[in-house]
PDB file of N, CA, C and O in Angstrom, chain B, residues numbered from 101:
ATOM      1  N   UNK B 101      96.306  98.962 119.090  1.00  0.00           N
ATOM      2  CA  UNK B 101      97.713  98.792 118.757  1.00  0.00           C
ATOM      3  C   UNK B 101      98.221 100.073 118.105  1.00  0.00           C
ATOM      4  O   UNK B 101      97.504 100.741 117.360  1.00  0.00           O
ATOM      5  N   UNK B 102      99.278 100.343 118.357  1.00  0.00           N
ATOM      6  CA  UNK B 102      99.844 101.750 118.130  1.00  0.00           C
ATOM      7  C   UNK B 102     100.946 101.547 117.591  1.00  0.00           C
ATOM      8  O   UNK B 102     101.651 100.669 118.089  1.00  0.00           O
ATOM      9  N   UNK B 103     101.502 102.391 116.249  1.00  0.00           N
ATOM     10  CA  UNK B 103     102.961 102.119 115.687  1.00  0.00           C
ATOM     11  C   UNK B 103     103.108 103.458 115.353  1.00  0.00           C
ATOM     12  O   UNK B 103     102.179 104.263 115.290  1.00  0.00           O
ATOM     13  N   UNK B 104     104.646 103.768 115.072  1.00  0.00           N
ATOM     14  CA  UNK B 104     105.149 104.858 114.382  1.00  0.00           C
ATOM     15  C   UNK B 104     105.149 104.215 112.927  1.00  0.00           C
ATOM     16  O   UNK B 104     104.986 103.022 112.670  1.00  0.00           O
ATOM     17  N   UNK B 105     105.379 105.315 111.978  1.00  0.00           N
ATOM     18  CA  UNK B 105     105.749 105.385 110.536  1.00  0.00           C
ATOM     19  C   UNK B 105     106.297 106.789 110.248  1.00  0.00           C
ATOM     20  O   UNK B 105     106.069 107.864 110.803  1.00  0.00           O
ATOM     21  N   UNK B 106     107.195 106.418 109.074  1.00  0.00           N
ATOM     22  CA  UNK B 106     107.973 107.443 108.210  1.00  0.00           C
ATOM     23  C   UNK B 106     107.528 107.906 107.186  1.00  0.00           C
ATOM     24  O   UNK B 106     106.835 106.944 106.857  1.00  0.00           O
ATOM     25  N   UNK B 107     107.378 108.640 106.404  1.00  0.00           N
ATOM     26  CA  UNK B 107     106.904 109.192 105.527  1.00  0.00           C
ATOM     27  C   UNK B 107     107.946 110.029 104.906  1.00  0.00           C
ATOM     28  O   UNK B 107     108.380 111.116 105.287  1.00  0.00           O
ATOM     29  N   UNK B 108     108.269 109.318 103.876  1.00  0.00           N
ATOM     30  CA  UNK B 108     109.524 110.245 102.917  1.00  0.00           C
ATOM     31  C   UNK B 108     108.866 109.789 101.180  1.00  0.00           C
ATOM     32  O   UNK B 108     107.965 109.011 100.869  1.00  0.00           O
ATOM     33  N   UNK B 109     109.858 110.739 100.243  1.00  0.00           N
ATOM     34  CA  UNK B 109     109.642 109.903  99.294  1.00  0.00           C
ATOM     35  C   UNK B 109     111.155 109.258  98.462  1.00  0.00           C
ATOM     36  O   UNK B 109     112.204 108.975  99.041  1.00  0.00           O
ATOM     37  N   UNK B 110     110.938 109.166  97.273  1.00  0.00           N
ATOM     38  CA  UNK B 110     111.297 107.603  97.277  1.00  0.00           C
ATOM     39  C   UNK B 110     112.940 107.248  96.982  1.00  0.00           C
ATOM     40  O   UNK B 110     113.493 106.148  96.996  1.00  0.00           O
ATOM     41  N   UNK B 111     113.654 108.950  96.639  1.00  0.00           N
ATOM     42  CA  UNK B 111     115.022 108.596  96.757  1.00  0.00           C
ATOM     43  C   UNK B 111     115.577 108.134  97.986  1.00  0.00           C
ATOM     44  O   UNK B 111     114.972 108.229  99.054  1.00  0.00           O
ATOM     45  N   UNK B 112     116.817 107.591  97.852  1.00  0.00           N
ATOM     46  CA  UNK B 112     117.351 106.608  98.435  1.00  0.00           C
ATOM     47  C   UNK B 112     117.708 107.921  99.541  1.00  0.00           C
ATOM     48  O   UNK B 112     117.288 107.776 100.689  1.00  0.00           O
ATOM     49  N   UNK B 113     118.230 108.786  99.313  1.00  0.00           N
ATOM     50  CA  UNK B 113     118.538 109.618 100.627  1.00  0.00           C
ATOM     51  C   UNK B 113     117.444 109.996 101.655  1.00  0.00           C
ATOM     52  O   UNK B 113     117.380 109.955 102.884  1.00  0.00           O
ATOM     53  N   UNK B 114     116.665 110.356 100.731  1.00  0.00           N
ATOM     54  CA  UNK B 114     115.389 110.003 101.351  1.00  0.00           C
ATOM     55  C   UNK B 114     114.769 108.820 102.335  1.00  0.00           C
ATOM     56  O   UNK B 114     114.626 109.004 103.543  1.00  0.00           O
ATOM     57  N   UNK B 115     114.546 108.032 101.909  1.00  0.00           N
ATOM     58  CA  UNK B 115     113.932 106.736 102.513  1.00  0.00           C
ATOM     59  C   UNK B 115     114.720 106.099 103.460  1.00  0.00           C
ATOM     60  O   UNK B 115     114.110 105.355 104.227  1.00  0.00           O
ATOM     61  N   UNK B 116     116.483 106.249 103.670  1.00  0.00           N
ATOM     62  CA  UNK B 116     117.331 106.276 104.566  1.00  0.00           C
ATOM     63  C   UNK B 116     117.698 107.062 105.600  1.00  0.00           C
ATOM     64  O   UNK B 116     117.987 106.744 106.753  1.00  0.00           O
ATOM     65  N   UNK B 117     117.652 108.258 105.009  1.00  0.00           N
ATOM     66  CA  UNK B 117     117.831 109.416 106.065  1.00  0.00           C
ATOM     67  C   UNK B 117     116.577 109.531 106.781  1.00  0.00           C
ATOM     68  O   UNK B 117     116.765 110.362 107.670  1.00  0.00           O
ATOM     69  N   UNK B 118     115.286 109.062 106.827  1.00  0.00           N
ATOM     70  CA  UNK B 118     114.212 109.154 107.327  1.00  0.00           C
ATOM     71  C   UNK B 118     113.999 108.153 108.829  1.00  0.00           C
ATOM     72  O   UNK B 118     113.548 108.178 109.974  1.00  0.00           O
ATOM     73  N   UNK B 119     114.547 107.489 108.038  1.00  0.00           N
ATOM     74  CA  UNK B 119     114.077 106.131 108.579  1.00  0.00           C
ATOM     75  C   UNK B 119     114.576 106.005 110.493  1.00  0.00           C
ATOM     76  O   UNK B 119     115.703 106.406 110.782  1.00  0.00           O
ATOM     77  N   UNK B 120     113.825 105.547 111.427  1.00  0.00           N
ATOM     78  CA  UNK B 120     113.793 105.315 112.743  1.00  0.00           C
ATOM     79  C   UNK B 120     113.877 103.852 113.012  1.00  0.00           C
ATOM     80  O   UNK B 120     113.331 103.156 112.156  1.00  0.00           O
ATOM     81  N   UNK B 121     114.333 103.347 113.821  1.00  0.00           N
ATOM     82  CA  UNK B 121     114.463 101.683 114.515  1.00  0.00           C
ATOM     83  C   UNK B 121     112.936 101.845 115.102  1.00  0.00           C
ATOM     84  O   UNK B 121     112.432 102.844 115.616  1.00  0.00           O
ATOM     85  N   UNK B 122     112.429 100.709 114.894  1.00  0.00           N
ATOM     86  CA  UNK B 122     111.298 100.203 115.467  1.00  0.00           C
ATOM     87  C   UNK B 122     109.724 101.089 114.903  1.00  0.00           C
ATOM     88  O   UNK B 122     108.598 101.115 115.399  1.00  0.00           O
ATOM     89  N   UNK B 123     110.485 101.936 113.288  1.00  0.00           N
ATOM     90  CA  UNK B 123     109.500 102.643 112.576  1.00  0.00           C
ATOM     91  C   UNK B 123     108.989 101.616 111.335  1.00  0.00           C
ATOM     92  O   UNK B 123     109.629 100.658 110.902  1.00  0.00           O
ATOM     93  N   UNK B 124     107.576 102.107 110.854  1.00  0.00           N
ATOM     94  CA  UNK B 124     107.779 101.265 109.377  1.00  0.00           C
ATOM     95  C   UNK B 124     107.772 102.342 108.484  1.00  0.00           C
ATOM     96  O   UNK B 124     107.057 103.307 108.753  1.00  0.00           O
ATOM     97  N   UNK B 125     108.339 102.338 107.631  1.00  0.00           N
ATOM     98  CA  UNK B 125     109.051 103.404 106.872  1.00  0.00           C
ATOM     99  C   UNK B 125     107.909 102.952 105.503  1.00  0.00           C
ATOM    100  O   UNK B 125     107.806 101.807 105.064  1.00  0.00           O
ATOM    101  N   UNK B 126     107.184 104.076 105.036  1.00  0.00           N
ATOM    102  CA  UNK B 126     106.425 104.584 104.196  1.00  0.00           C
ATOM    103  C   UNK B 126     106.840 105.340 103.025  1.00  0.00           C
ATOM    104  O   UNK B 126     107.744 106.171 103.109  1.00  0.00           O
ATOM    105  N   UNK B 127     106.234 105.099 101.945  1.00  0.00           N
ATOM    106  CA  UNK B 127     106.860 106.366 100.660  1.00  0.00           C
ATOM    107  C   UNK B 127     105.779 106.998 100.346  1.00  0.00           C
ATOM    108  O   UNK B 127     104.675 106.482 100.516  1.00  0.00           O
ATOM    109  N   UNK B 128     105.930 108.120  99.879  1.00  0.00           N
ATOM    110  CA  UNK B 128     105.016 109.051  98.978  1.00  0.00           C
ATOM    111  C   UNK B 128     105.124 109.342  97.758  1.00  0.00           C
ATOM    112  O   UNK B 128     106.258 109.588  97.347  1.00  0.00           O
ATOM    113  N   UNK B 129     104.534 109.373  97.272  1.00  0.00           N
ATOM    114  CA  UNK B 129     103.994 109.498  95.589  1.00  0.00           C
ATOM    115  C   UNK B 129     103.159 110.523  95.003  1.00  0.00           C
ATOM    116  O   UNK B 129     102.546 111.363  95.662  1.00  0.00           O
ATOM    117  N   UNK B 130     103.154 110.439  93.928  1.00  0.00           N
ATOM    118  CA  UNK B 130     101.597 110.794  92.936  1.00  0.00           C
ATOM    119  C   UNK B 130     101.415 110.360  91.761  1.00  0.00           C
ATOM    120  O   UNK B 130     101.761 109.263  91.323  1.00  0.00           O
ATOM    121  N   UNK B 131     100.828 111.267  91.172  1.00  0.00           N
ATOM    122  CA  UNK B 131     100.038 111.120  89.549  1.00  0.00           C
ATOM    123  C   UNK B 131     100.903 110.928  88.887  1.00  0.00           C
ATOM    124  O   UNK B 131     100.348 110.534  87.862  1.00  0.00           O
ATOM    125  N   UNK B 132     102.161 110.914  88.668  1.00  0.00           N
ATOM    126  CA  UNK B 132     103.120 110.793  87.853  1.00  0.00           C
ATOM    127  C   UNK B 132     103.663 109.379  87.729  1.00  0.00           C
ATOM    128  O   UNK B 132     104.767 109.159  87.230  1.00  0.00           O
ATOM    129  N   UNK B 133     103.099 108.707  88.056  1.00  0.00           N
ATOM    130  CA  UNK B 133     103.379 107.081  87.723  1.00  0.00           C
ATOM    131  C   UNK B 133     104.639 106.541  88.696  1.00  0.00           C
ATOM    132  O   UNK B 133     104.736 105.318  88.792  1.00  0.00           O
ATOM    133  N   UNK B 134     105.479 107.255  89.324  1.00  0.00           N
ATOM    134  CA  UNK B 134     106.089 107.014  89.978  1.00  0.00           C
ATOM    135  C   UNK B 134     106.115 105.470  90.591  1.00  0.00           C
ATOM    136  O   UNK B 134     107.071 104.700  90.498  1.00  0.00           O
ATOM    137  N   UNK B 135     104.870 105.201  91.227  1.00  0.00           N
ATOM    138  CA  UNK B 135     104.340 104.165  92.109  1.00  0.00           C
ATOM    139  C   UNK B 135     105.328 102.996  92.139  1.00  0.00           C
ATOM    140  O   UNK B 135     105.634 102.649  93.280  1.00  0.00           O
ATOM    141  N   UNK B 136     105.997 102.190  90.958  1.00  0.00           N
ATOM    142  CA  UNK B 136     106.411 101.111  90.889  1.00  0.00           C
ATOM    143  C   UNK B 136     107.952 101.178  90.942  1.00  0.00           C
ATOM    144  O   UNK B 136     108.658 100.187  91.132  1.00  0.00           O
ATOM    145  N   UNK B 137     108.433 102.485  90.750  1.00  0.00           N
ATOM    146  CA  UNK B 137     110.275 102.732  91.555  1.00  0.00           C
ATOM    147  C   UNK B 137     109.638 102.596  93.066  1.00  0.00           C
ATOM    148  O   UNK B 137     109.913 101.615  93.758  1.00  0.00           O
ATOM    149  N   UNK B 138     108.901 103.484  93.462  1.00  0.00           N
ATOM    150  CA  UNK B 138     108.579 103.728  94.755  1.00  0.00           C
ATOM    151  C   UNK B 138     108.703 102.345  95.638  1.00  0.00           C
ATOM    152  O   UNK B 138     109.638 101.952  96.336  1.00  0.00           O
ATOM    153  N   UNK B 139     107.587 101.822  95.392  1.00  0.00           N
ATOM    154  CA  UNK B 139     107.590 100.512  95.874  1.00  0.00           C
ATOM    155  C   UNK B 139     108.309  99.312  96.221  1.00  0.00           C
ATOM    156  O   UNK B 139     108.307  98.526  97.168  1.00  0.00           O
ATOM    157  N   UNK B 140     109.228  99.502  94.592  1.00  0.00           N
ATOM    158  CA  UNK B 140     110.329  98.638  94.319  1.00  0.00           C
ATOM    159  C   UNK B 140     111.480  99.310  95.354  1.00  0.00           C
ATOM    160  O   UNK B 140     112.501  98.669  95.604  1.00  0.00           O
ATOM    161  N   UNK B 141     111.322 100.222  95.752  1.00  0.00           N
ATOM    162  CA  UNK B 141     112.998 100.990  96.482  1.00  0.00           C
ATOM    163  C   UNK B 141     112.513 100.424  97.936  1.00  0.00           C
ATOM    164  O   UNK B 141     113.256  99.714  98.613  1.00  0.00           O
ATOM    165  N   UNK B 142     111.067 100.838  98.399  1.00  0.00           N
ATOM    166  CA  UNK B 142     110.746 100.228  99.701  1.00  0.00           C
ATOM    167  C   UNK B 142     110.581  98.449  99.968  1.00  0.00           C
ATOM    168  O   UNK B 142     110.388  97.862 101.033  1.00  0.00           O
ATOM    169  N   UNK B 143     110.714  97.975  98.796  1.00  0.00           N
ATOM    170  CA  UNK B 143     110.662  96.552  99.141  1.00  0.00           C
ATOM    171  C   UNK B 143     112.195  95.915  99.426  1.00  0.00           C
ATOM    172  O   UNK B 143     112.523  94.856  99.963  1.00  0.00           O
ATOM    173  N   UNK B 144     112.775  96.702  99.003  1.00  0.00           N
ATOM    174  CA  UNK B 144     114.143  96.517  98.644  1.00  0.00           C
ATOM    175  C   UNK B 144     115.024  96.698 100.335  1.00  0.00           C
ATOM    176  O   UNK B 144     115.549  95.833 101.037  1.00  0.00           O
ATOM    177  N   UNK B 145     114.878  98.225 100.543  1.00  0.00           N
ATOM    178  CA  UNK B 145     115.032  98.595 101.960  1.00  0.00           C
ATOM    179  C   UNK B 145     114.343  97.866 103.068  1.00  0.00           C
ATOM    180  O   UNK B 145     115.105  97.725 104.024  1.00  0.00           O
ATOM    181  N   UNK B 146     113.022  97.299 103.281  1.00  0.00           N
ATOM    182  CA  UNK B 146     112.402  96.657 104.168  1.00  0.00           C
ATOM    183  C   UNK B 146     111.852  95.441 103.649  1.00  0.00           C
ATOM    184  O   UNK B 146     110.636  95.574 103.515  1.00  0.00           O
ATOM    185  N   UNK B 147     112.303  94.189 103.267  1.00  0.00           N
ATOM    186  CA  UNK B 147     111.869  93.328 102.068  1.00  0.00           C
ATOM    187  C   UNK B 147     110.874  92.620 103.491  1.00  0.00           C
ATOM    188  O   UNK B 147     109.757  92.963 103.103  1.00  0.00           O
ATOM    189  N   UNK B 148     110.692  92.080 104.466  1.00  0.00           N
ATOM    190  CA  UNK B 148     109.722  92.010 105.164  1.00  0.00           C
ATOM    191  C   UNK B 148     108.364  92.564 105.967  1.00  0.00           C
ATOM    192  O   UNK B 148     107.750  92.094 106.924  1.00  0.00           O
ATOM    193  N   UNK B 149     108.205  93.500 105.341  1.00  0.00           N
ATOM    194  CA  UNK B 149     107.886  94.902 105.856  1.00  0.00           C
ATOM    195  C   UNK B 149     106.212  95.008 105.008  1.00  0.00           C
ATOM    196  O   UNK B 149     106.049  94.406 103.947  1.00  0.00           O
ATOM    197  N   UNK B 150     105.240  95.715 105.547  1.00  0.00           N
ATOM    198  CA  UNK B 150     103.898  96.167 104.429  1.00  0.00           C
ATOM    199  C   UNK B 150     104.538  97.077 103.704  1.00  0.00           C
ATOM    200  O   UNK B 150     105.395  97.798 104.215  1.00  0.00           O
ATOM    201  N   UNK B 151     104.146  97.163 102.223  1.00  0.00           N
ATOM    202  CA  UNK B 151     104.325  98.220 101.060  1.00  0.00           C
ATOM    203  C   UNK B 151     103.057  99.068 101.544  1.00  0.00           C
ATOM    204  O   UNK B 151     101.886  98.697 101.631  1.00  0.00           O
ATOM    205  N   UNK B 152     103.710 100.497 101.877  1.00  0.00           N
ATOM    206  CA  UNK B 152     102.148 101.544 102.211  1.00  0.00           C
ATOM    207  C   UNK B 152     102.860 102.472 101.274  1.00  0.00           C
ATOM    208  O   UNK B 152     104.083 102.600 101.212  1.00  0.00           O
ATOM    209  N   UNK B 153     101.703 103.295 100.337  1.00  0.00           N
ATOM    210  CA  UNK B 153     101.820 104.686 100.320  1.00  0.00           C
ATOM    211  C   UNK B 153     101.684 106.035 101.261  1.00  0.00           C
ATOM    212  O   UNK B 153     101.488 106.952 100.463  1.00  0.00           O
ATOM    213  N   UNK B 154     101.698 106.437 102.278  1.00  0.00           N
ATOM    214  CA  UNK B 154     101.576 107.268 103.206  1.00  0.00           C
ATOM    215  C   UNK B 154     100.909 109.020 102.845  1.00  0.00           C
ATOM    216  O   UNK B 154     100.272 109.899 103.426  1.00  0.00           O
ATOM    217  N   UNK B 155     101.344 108.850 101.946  1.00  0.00           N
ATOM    218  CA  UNK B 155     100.745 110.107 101.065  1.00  0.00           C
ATOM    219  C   UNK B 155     100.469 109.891  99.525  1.00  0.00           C
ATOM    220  O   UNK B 155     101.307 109.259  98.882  1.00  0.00           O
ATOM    221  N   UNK B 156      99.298 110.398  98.875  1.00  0.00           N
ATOM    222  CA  UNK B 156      99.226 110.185  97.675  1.00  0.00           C
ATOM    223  C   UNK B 156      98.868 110.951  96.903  1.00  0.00           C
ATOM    224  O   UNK B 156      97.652 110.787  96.804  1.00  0.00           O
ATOM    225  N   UNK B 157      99.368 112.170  95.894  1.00  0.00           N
ATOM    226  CA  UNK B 157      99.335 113.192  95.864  1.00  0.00           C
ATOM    227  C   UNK B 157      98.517 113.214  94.524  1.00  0.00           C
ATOM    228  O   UNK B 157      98.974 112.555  93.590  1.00  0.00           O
ATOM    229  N   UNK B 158      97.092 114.066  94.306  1.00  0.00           N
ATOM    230  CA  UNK B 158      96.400 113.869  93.394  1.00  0.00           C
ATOM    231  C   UNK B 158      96.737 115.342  92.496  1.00  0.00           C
ATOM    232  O   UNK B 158      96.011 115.892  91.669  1.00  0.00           O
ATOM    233  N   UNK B 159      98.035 115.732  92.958  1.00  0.00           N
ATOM    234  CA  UNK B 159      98.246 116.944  91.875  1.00  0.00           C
ATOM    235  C   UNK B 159      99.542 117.758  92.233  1.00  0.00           C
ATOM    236  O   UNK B 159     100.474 117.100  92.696  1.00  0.00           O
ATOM    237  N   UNK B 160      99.690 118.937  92.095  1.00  0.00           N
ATOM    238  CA  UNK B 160     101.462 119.304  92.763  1.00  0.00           C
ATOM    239  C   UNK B 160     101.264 120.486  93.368  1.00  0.00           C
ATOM    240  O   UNK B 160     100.626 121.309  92.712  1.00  0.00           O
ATOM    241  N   UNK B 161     101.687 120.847  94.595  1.00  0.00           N
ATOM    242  CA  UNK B 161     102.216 121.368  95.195  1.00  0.00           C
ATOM    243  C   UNK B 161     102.175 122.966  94.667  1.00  0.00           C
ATOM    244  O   UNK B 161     103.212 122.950  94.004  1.00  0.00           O
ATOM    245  N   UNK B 162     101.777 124.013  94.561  1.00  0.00           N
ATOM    246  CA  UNK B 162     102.002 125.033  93.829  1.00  0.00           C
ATOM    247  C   UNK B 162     101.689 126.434  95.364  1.00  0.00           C
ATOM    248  O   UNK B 162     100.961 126.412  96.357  1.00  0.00           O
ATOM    249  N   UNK B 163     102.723 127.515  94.781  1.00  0.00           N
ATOM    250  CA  UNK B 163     102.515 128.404  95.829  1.00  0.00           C
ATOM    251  C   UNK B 163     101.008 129.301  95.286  1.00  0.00           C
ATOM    252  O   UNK B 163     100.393 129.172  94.228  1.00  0.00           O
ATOM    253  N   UNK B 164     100.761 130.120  96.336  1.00  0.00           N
ATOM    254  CA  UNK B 164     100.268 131.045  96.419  1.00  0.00           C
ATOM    255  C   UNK B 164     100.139 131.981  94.832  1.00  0.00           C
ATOM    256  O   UNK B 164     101.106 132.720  94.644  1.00  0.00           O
ATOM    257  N   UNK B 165      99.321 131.995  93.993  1.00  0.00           N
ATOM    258  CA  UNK B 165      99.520 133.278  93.449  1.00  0.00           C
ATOM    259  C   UNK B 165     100.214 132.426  91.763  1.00  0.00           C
ATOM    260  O   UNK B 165      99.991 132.685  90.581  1.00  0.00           O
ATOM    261  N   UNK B 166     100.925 131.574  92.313  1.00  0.00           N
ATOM    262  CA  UNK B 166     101.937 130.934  91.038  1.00  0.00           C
ATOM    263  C   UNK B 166     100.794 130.244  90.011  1.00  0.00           C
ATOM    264  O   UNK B 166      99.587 130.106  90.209  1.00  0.00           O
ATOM    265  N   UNK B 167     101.571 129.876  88.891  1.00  0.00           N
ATOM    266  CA  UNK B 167     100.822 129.379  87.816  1.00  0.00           C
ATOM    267  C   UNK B 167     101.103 127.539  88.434  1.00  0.00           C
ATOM    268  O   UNK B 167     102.054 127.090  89.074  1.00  0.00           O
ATOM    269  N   UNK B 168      99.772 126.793  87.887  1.00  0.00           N
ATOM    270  CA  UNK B 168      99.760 125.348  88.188  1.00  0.00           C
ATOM    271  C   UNK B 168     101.066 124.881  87.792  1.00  0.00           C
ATOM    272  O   UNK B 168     101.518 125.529  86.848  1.00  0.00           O
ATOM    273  N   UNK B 169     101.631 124.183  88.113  1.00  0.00           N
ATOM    274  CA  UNK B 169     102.505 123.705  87.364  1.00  0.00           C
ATOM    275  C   UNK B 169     102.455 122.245  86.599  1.00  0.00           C
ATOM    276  O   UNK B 169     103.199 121.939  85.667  1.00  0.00           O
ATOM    277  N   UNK B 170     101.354 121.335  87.216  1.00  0.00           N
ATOM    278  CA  UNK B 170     101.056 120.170  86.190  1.00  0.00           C
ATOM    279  C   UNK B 170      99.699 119.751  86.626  1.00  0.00           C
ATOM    280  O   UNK B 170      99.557 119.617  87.841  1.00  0.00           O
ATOM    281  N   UNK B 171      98.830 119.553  85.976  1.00  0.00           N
ATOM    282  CA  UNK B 171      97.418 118.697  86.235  1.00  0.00           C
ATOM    283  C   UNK B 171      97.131 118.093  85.510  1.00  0.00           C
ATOM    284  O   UNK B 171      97.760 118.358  84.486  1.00  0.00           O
ATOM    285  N   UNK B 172      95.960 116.737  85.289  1.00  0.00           N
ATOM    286  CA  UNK B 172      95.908 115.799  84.803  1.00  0.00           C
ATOM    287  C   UNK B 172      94.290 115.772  84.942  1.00  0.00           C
ATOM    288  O   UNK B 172      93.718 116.362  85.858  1.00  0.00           O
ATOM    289  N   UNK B 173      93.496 114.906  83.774  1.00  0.00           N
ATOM    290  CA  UNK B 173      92.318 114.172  84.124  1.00  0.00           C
ATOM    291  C   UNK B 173      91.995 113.864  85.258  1.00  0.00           C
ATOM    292  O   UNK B 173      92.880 113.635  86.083  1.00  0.00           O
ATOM    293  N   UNK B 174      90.775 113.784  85.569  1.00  0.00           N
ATOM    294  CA  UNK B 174      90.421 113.001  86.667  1.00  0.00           C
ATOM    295  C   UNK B 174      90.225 111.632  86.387  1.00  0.00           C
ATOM    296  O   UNK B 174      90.396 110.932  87.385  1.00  0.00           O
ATOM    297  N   UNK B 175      89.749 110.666  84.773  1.00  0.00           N
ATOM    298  CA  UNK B 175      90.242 109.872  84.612  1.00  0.00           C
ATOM    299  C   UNK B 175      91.540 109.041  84.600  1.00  0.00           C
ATOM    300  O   UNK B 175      91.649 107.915  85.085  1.00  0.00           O
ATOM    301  N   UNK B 176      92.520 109.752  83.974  1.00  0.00           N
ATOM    302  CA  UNK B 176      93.830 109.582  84.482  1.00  0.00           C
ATOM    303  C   UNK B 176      94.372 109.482  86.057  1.00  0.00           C
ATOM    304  O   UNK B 176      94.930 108.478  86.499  1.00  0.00           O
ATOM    305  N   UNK B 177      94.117 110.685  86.826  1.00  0.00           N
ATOM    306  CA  UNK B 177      94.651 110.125  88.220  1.00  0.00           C
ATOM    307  C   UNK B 177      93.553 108.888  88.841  1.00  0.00           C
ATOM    308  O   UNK B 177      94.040 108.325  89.822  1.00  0.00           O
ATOM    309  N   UNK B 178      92.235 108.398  88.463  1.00  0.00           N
ATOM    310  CA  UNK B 178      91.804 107.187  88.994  1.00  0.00           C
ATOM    311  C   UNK B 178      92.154 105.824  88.218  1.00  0.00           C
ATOM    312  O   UNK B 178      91.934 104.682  88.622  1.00  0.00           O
ATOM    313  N   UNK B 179      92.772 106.227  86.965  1.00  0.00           N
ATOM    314  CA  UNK B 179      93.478 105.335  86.200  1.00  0.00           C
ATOM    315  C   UNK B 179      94.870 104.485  87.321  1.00  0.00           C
ATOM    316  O   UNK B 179      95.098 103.296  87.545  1.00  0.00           O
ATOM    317  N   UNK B 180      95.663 105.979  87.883  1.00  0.00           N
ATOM    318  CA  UNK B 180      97.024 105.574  87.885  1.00  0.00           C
ATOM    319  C   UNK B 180      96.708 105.066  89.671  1.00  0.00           C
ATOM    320  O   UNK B 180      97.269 104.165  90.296  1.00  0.00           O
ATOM    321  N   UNK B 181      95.818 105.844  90.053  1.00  0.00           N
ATOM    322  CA  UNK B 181      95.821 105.011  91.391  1.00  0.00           C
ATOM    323  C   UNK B 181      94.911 103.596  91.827  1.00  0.00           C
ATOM    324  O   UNK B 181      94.881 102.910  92.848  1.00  0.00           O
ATOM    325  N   UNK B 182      94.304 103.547  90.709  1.00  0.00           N
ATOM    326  CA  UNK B 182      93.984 102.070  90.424  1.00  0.00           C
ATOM    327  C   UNK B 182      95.312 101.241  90.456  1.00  0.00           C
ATOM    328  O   UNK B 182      95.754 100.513  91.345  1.00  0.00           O
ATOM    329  N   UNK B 183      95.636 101.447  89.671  1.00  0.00           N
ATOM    330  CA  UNK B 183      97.032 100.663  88.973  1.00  0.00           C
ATOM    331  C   UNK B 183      98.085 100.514  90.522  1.00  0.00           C
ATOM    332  O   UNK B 183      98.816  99.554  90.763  1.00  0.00           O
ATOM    333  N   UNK B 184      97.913 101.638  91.340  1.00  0.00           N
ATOM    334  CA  UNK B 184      99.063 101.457  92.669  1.00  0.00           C
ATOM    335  C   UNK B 184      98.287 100.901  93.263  1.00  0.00           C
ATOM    336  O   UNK B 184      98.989 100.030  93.775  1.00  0.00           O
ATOM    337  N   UNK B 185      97.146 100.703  93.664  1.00  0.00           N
ATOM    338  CA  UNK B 185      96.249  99.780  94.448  1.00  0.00           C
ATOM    339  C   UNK B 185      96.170  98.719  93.956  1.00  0.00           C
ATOM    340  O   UNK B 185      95.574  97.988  94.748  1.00  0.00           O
ATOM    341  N   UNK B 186      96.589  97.907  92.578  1.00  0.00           N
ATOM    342  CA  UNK B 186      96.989  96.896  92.495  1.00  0.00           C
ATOM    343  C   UNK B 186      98.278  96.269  92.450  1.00  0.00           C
ATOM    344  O   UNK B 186      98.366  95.045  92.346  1.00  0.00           O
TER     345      UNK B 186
END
């Protein structure tokens, strides 16, 4: 069985402007606790629909050369993605 999905994250322009007919529309996240707007915005938009994370980001995004810009425990991020897996 084969489906499309969307993958945005979790503002509303976002998760709308993404979105395809006959897609299931996905959010992305991370370590920042985010998880429970996230969820709550996709249940809201697709209230019949699976709640997926599609991406789950265990840290940020940083260029080439640049200083980190946020990191965390490794207890902490298995803390917080515990917590979205429940």
């Amino acid at each position: 069985m084969e489906f499309i999905k969307t993958s945005d994250g979790d503002m509303d322009v976002m998760l709308t402007g993404g979105r395809c007919e006959g897609c299931l529309t996905t959010v992305n996240f991370g370590v920042d606790g985010t998880y429970e707007r996230a969820f709550s915005k996709l249940k809201a938009l697709q209230p019949t629909s699976p709640i997926m994370c599609a991406e789950y980001w265990a840290g940020t995004f940083c260029h080439w050369r640049d200083e980190h810009h946020k990191t965390i425990s490794t207890s902490d991020g298995c803390d917080q993605f515990g917590k979205m897996l429940d």
